[in-house]
N, C-alpha and C positions, 0 to 999 in steps of 0.2 A: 381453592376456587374463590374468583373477586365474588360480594354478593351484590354492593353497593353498585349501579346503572354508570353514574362520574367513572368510576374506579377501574369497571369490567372494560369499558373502551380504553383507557388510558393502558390498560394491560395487553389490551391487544393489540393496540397501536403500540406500543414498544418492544412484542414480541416479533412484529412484523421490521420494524427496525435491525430488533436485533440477528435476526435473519440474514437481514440485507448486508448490514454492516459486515456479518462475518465469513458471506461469500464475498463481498471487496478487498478486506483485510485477507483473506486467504489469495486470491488474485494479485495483489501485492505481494505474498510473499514468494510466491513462486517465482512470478516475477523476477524479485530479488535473487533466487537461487539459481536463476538463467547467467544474471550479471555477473554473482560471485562463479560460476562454474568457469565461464567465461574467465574472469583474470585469472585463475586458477591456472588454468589452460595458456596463458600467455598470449591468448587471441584477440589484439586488440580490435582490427575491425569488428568480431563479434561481440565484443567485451561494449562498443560504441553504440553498436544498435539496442545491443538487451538495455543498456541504458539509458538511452531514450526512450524505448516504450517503457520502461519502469518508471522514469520523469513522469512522462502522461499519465498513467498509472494514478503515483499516488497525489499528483494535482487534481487528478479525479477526484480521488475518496476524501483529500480537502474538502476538496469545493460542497461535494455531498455531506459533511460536517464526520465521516467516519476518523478522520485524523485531525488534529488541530492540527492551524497551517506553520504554525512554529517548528510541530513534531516533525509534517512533512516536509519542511525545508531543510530540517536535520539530518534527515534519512537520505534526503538526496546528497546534500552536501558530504555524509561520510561515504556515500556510495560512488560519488564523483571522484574523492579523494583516492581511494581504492582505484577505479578504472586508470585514473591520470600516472598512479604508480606501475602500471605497466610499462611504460615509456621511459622509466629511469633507468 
């Protein structure tokens, strides 16, 4: 338990974060396990769409500061890579 008044709000303010953050980071990852289901399956039209709302997705949790935007351009990029090898 915080005693310090600074310390008990900063505690709860980043409990309430961390909350947040790990219902988006879960929403993400599911997300992701649409797409990959998808290529898995050979479904490109569906493999296109789970992929875009996952784009949306984790531009979300970027923007929200849940991912840095480096992370989520990585995650997109190897996810993209993946969908685009369907097509070989």
């Amino acid at each position: 338990m915080v005693v310090k008044g600074s310390a008990a709000k900063r505690h709860r303010q980043s409990e309430k974060r961390r909350i947040r953050n790990k219902s988006v980071r879960s929403e993400v990852r599911s997300s992701a396990k649409k797409v990959l289901s998808a290529v898995a399956s050979s479904d490109q039209s569906a493999a296109d769409a789970a992929f875009r709302a996952y784009s949306a997705l984790i531009d979300s949790a970027a923007r929200k500061g849940v991912y840095h935007q480096n992370t989520a351009a990585r995650k997109k990029s190897r996810m993209a890579h993946k969908v685009n090898g369907i097509q070989s």
